[in-house]
C-alpha positions in Angstrom: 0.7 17.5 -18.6 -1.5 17.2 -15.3 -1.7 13.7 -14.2 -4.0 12.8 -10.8 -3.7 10.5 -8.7 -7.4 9.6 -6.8 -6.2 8.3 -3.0 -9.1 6.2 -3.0 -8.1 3.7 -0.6 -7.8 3.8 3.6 -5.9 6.1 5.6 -3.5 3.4 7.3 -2.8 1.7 3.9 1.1 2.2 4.2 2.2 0.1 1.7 0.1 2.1 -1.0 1.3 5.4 0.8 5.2 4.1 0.4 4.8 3.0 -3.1 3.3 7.0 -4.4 5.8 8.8 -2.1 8.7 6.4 -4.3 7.1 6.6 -7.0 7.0 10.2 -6.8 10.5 11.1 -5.7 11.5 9.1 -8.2 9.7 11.4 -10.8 11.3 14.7 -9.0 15.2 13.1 -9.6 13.9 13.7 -13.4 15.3 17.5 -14.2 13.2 18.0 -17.8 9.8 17.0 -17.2 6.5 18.7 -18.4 4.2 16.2 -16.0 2.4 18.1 -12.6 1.0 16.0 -10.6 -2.1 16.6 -8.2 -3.1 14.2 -5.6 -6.9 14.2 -4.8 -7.2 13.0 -0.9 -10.1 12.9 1.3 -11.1 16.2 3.8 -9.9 14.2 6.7 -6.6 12.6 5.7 -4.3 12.9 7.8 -1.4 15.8 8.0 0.9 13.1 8.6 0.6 11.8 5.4 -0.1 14.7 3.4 3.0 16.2 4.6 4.9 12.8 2.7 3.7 14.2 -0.4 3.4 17.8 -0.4 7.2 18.0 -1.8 6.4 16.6 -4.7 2.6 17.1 -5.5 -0.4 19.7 -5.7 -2.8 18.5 -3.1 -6.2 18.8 -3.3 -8.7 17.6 -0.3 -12.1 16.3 -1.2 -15.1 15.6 0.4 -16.1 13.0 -2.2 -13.5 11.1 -0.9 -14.5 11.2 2.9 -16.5 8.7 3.7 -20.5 8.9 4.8 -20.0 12.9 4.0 -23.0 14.3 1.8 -21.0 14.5 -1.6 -19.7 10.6 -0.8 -23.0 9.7 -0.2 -24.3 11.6 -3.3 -21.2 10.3 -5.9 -22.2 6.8 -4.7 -26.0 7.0 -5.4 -25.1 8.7 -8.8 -22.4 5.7 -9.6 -24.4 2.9 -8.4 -28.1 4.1 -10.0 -27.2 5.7 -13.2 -23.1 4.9 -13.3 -22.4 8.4 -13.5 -18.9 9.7 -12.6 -20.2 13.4 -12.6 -19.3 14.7 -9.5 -15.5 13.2 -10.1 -15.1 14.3 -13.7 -16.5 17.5 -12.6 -13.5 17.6 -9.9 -11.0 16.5 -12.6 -12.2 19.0 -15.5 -11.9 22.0 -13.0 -8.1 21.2 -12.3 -7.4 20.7 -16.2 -6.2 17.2 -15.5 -5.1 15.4 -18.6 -4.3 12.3 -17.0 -5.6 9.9 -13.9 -3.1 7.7 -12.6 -2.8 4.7 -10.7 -6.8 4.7 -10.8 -8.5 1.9 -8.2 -12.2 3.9 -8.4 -14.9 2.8 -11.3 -14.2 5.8 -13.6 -15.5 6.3 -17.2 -13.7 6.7 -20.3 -14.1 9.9 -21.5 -12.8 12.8 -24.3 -11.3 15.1 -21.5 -8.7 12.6 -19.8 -7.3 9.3 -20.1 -7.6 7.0 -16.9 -4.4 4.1 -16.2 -5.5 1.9 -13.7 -3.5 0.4 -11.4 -3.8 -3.5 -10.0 -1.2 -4.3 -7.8 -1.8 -8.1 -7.2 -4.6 -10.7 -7.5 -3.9 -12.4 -4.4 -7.1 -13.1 -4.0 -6.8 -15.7 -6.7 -4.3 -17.4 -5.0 -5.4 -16.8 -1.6 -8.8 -17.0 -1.2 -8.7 -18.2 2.2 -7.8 -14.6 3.4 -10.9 -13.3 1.6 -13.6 -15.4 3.5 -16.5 -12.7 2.6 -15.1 -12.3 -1.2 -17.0 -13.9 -4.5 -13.7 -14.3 -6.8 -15.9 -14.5 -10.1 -17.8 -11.1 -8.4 -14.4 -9.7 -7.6 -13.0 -10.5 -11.4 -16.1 -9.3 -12.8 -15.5 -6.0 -10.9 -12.0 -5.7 -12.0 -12.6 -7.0 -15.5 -15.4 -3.4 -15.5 -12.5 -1.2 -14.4 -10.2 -2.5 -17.0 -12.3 -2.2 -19.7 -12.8 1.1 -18.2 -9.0 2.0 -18.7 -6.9 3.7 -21.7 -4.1 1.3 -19.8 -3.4 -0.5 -16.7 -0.7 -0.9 -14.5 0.8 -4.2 -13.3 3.3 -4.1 -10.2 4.8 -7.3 -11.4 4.8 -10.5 -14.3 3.0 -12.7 -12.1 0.3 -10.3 -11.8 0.5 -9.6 -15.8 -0.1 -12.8 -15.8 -3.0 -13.0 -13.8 -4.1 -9.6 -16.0 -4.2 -11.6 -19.1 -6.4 -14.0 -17.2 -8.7 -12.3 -16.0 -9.3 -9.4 -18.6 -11.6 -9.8 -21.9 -9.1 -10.5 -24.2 -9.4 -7.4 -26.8 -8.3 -5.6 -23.1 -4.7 -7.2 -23.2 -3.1 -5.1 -24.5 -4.2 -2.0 -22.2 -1.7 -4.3 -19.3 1.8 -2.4 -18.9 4.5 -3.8 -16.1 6.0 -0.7 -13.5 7.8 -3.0 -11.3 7.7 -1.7 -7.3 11.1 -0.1 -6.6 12.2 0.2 -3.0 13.2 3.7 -2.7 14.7 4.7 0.7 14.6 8.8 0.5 18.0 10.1 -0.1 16.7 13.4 1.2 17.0 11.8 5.0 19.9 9.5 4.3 22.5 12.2 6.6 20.0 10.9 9.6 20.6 7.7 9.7 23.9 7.7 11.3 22.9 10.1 13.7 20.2 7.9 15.5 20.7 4.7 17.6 17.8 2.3 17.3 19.6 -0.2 19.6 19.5 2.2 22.5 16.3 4.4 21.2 14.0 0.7 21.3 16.2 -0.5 24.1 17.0 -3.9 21.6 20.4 -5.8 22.3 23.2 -5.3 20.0 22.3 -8.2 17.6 18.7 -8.9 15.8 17.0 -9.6 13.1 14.6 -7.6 11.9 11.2 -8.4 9.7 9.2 -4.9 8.8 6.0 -5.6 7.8 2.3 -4.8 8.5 0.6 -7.6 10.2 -1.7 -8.8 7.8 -2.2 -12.0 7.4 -0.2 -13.3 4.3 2.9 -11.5 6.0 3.0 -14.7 7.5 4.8 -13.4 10.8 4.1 -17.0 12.4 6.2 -19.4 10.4 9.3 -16.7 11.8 7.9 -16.7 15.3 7.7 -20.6 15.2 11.6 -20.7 14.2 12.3 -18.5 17.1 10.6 -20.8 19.1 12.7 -23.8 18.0 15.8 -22.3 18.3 15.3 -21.2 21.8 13.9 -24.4 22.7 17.6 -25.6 21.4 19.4 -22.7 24.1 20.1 -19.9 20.9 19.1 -16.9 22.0 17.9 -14.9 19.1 16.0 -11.8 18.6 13.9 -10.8 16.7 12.3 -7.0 16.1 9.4 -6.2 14.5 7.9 -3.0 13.0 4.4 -2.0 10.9 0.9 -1.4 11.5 -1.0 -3.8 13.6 -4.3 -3.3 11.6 -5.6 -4.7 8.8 -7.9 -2.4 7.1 -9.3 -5.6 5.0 -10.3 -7.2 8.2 -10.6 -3.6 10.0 -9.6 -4.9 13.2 -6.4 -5.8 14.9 -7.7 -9.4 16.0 -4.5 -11.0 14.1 -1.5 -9.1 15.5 -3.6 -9.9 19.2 -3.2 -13.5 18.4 0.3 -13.4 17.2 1.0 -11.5 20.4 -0.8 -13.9 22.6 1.7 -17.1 20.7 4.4 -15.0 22.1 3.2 -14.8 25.8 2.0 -18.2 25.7 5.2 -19.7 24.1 7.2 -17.0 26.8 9.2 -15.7 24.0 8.7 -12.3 25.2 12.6 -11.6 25.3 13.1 -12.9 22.0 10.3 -11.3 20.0 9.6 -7.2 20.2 6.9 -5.8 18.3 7.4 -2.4 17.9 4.3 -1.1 15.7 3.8 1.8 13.3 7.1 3.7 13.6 9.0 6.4 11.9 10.6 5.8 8.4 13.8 7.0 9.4 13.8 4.4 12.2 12.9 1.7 9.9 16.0 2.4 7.6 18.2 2.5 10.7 16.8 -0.5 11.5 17.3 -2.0 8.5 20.7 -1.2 8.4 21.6 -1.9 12.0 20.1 -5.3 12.0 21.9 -9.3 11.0 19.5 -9.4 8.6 15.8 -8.4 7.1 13.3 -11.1 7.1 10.7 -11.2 4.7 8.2 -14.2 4.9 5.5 -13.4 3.1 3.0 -15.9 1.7 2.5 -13.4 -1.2 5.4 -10.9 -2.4 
C-alpha cells in the first residue's frame, strides 16, 4: 500500500513537522508492514526538514506546492473556478498512491485513492479571539466541505471528536476516527543526550525550569512570566528557559514574542527569563531532562 502524505502547510510549522516525523518512526518500529509512504513537499522546503524525514519516507518535491510558482497558481485557478483536483490527482495517480493521509488540502473523492483527513483542533471555536480576521460559520463551512470530502478523518483528540460531531453533517459522523498525539523522543539519538551539557552550552545556571513551546499566542507564555515576576518581587530567584520558534505563521509576524520580550526588559527580569528560540531537538530533550521541571501553560492543549 502507498499512502501520501500532502505537506500542505508552512515551512516553520514545527509542531505539524514533529507530529509526521513521530508518527512516522513510530510506523518504522513496525517489522511486517506492506504500507510505503511518500511525502509530497513543496520545490523549496527546506533540507533541514526534509532530511527529518528522508529515513522513513519517499520524498517527492512539487511545484504545486510552492507558493505563487506557475503550477500553484494554475492548481488554484483550476480548484477555485471549476473545483478540479487535476493537477494533484494527476501527481497522486503517477506515483500509484492508494492512500492520502493526514489530508488538510480540498481534495475530491475519487475511484483511484481514498483521502483521511486530518483536523487536529477547533480551537478556533473556542478561541475566537486569536482569529480576529476568521468567519467561524465560513471556517466550519470550509471544514464541513473537506469532510464530506473524506473516506475518514482523523481527530488528534476526544475534545476535538467532539467538536467533529459538531460541526460535521451528521451522515459524516461516522467518517471521525481518534489517533491521539504521542510524544515520541527519537530513540535513534537517545546515546547523545548524556554527552551534551546544555547548562554550560546556553550558559543557564544549574537549576531552571524550562517551558518549550512556540510563541503563539494560546501558548500563553505570559501567565508563567507574570509568576516569575511575583516570585522575584518576593527575593526567589528562579529561572526560567525557554525554547521554539518566535513566529507565528497564522499571524506571520513575530510581533508577539517582541512584546513578551519587551514585558521582560520592562519588568527587568532579564536574569530570570532566557529565550532561547528555534533550537536543535537533541538540545530540547537535554533540556528537558536537565531541567526542575517542564512547564506547559497553554490556553489550548
Amino acid at each position: 500500500m502507498k499512502v501520501a502524505i500532502w505537506f500542505d502547510a508552512p515551512h516553520d510549522y514545527y509542531g505539524g513537522i514533529n507530529y509526521f516525523k513521530n508518527l512516522l518512526y513510530a510506523l518504522s518500529k513496525i517489522k511486517k508492514t506492506e504500507v510505503e509512504v511518500i511525502m509530497f513537499f513543496s520545490s523549496d522546503m527546506v533540507e533541514e526538514n526534509l532530511e527529518l524525514f528522508r529515513p522513513y519516507a519517499k520524498l517527492v518535491k512539487t511545484k504545486i506546492l510552492t507558493k505563487f510558482s506557475l503550477l500553484w497558481f494554475l492548481h488554484q485557478f483550476l480548484f477555485r473556478i471549476f473545483g478540479s483536483d487535476a493537477l494533484i490527482s494527476m501527481l497522486f495517480r503517477s506515483n500509484s498512491i492508494d492512500v492520502v493521509s493526514h489530508s488538510w488540502s480540498k481534495l475530491k473523492l475519487n475511484n483511484h485513492y481514498k483521502i483521511i483527513s486530518w483536523i487536529p483542533d477547533f480551537q478556533y471555536l473556542h478561541l475566537p479571539e486569536l482569529f480576529p480576521n476568521l468567519d467561524k460559520t465560513k471556517e466550519s463551512k470550509r471544514w464541513n466541505k473537506i469532510i464530506s470530502n473524506s473516506n475518514f478523518v482523523i481527530l488528534s483528540s476526544k475534545d476535538s471528536f467532539n467538536d467533529f460531531i459538531s460541526v460535521a453533517d451528521k451522515k459524516d459522523h461516522h467518517k471521525g476516527k481518534i489517533l491521539n498525539f504521542v510524544s515520541q523522543p527519537n530513540i535513534d539519538k537517545s546515546n547523545r543526550i548524556a554527552n551534551i551539557d546544555v547548562s554550560i552550552k546556553y550558559n543557564l545556571g544549574k537549576y531552571f525550569f524550562y517551558l518549550p513551546n512556540q510563541f503563539w499566542v494560546h501558548k500563553n507564555h505570559l501567565s508563567v512570566f507574570k509568576a516569575i515576576k511575583t516570585l522575584k518581587e518576593n527575593k526567589k530567584d528562579i529561572m526560567l528557559v525557554c525554547s521554539g520558534e518566535l513566529k507565528d505563521h497564522r499571524l506571520n509576524d513575530s510581533s508577539h514574542a517582541k512584546e513578551l520580550k519587551n514585558y521582560i526588559s520592562y519588568n527587568k527580569l532579564n536574569e530570570n527569563i532566557r529565550i532561547l528560540g528555534k533550537i536543535d531537538y537533541i538540545d530540547v530533550l537535554n533540556l528537558m531532562k536537565s531541567s526542575v521541571a517542564v512547564i506547559n501553560p497553554s490556553l489550548f492543549e
